[in-house]
Structure formats: structure tokens, C-alpha cells
N, C-alpha and C positions, 0 to 999 in steps of 0.2 A: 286204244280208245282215246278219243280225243278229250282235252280239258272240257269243252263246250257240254258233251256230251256225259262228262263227271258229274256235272254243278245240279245238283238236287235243284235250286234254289229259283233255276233259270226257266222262265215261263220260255215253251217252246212253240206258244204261237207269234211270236214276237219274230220281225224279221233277224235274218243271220245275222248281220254285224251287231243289232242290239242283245244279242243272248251272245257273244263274242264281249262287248263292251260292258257288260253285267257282269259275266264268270272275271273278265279281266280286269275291273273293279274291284271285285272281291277276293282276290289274290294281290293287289296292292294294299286294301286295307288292311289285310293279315300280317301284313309286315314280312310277305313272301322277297320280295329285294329293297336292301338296306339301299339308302340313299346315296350311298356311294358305290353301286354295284350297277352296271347298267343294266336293263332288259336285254332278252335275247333281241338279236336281229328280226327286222320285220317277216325276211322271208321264214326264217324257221319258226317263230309265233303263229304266221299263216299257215304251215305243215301242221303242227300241234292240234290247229283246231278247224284243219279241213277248210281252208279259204282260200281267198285269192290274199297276192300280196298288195292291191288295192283296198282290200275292204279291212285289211289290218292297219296299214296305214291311214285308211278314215278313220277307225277306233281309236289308233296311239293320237292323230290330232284331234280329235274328238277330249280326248281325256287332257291333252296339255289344253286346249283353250281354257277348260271347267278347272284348272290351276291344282291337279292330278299328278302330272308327268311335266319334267323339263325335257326338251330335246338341245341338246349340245352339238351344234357342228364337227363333227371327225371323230367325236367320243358317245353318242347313241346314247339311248332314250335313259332318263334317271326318273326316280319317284321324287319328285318337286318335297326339298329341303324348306321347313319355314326357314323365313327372312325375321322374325320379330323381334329378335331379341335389338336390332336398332330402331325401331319403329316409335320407341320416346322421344328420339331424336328429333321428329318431327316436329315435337311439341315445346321443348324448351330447348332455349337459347342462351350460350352465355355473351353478354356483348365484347367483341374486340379478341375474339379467341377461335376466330375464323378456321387460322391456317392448324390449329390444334387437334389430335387426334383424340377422341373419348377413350378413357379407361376406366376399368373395372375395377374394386377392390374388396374381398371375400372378408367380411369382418367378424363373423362367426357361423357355426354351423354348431345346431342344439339337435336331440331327439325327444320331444315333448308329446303330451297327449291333446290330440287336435281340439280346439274350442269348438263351441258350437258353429260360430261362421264360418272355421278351416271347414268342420266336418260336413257341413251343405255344400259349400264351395266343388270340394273333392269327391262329394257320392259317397264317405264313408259313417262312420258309428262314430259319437261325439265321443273322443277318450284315444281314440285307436290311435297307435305311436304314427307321429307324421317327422320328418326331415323339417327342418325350420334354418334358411339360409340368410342371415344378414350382406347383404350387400351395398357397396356404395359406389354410387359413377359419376367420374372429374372428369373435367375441364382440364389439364396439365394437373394441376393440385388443387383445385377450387371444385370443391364437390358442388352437383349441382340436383342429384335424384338419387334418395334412400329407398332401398327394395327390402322389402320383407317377403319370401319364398318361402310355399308350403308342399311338400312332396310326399306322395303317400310309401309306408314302409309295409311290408318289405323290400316291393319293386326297385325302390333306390337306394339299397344301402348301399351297393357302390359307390354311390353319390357322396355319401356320408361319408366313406373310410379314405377316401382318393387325394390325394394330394391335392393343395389350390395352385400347384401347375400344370394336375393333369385336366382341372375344372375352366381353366381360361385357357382362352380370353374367353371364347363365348360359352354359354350354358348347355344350347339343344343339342351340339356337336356333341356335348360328354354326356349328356343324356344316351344321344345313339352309342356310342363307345361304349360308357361304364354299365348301362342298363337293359341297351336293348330297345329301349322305346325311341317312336319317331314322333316329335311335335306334326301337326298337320295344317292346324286352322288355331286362331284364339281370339276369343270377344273380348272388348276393355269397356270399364264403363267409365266414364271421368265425375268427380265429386269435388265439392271444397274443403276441406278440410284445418284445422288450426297447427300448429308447430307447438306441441307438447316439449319440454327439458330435451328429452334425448334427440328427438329429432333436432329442433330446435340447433344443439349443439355439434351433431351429423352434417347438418346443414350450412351451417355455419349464418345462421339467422336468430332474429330476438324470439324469445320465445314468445308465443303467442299468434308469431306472422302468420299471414295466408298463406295456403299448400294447396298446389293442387293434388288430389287422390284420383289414380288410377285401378284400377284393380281387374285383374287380367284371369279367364280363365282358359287353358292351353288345352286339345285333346289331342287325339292321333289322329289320323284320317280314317279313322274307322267311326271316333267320335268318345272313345273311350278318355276320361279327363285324367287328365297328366298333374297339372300344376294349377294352384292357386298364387298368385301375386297381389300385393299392393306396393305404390310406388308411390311418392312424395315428394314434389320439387315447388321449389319457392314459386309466389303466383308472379312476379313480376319478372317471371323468367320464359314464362307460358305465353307461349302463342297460339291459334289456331286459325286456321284459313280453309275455305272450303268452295271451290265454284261450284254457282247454284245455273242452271242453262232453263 
């Protein structure tokens, strides 16, 4: 029996390849292949569910345009890895530190009961135990963007117990590794904000200065929410640029 023909879910008046591109939607949102695992070949996906090998490859490009699937030259189709964790990048600048590589640095990791903003943020119960990850990211040594990470428990306690070399460099990577989950998509909203003491001194600014606040929420491709973030970088560090056509 074919997959096509499994999928409760799939309206069968719908032509072939869109009840093909539905059932195969919903076997990537499941987190049926990890992102580093490629899909089967086009010809045997086409066997599976009764098709041509044309009308499966409409579907795999169908799904890589809608930012679904990556397709890799000589290495075959992947479930598209978020990019976000440099996506700040965009935003601030330090002058004259061009040729410098960003880094990350893990300055604490707490388990706390979520506030009321974590617990809207994440879809849980105001109280419920969240992962709370201080992070900071430099310029060579000139910190430029303090992150506060909120991650819901028990899903990530890996997160929590892991080593901060098996956590870098980047975050979603050990996400997938330590927990299982895959980022998919994430909204950011930008805000102003003031530089409080500690930031202030993270920062390596007066207290008081302008901040820009970012605050990010991450799900999986299914839509289920992963991560709450806020992040804080000096304003005269902020840029933004946007063509309007």
C-alpha cells in the first residue's frame, strides 16, 4: 500500500501530485528525516506512492521553492536546516572588524519557572520549569549582542546537561543532536530598549544607553514552538536596510 494511499488526512479529490505533496508535507513535518539524512531517491519516492518519476520531482521542487527541502548537487534532497542563528548579523555592525569572525560565548545556563512572558512566548503554564541560557556574541573580544534563551523542559534537558563544546558553535545543530528537535521557521520583532547594570556591563556600555531588543520566536516546521529569545545590542551599532520596489 502506498504512503499516498495511508494518509487519512489527504482529500482524494485533489489531483495526484497535490495528495503526493500533502502526505509528503506531513512526513517532513513529523520530523520523519533528520536534516542530515537525505530523502530517498526520486525514483523510489515515485515507486512508494504510485507515480511517475516526473510528478515526484515536481513535488521535491515544489517543496524546495516553499523553503521545505534543500536539494544538494551529488548529495539528494535534505529537509532545509534553519539559517537563523546568524541572521543578527544583519543587523549590527562593529566598525573596522570586517575581516573578524563572530563568536559565541555560553555564560550561564539556569532551570527556572517560566514568567508569565517566557510562558506565552512558548505555549506553556506560567511556573512550568523552562532551560534559561545566557549567552554573549563578540567581535574577536568586544561583545556586541547579549541573548537571553528560554527552552521548554523536559524536551531539552539535554540541552541543559551537555557540555558548552557539545553546544557550539551554533545552537539548532545541538538542538537536532541533543534533543531531537528541528528549528523550521522564526518571527523576530525589533523593540528599543534601555541598557539596565548588567546588560549595561555585558555590553560593555553606560548604563542607561540605547539597545536595540529583538525577540525571536523559533518552531519546527510543523509549527510546534521551540525557543523563545531576546537579544540586546548597542543602538549605534544597528543597522537596517530594506529595498522598497
Amino acid at each position: 500500500m502506498t504512503h499516498a494511499s495511508r494518509s487519512g488526512s489527504t482529500d482524494h479529490r485533489l489531483p495526484l501530485h497535490a495528495r503526493i505533496k500533502d502526505d509528503l508535507l506531513r512526513r517532513v513535518q513529523s520530523g520523519e528525516w533528520p536534516t542530515d539524512v537525505p530523502l530517498p531517491p526520486e525514483a523510489e519516492l515515485a515507486s512508494s506512492y504510485d507515480s511517475s518519476v516526473g510528478t515526484m520531482r515536481r513535488v521535491l521542487s515544489e517543496l524546495t521553492a516553499e523553503g521545505m527541502l534543500l536539494r544538494q548537487q551529488g548529495r539528494g534532497t535534505f529537509v532545509r536546516r534553519a539559517s537563523f542563528e546568524n541572521s543578527l548579523f544583519r543587523f549590527f555592525r562593529v566598525q573596522g572588524d570586517a575581516e573578524v569572525q563572530p563568536a559565541s560565548r555560553i555564560l550561564d545556563r539556569t532551570t527556572e519557572p517560566a514568567g508569565p512572558q517566557q510562558a506565552e512566548a512558548l505555549g506553556i503554564k506560567t511556573g512550568s520549569d523552562v532551560l534559561r541560557i545566557q549567552r554573549l556574541r563578540l567581535w574577536g573580544e568586544r561583545p556586541f549582542l547579549s541573548e537571553r534563551i528560554w527552552l521548554p523542559l523536559p524536551e531539552f534537558r539535554e540541552v541543559a546537561m551537555a557540555s558548552e563544546t557539545e553546544l557550539a558553535p551554533l545552537l539548532y545543530p545541538a538542538y537536532e543532536r541533543l534533543a531531537g528537535v528541528s528549528v523550521g521557521r522564526a518571527s523576530e520583532e525589533l523593540s528599543v530598549a534601555e541598557a539596565d547594570e548588567p546588560l549595561a556591563e555585558l555590553l560593555q556600555v553606560a548604563a542607561g544607553s540605547p539597545l536595540v531588543r529583538i525577540t525571536r520566536i523559533a518552531t519546527t516546521h510543523a509549527g510546534d514552538i521551540v525557543e523563545y529569545r531576546e537579544s540586546f545590542g548597542p543602538a549605534d551599532t544597528f543597522r537596517y536596510r530594506v529595498e522598497i520596489n
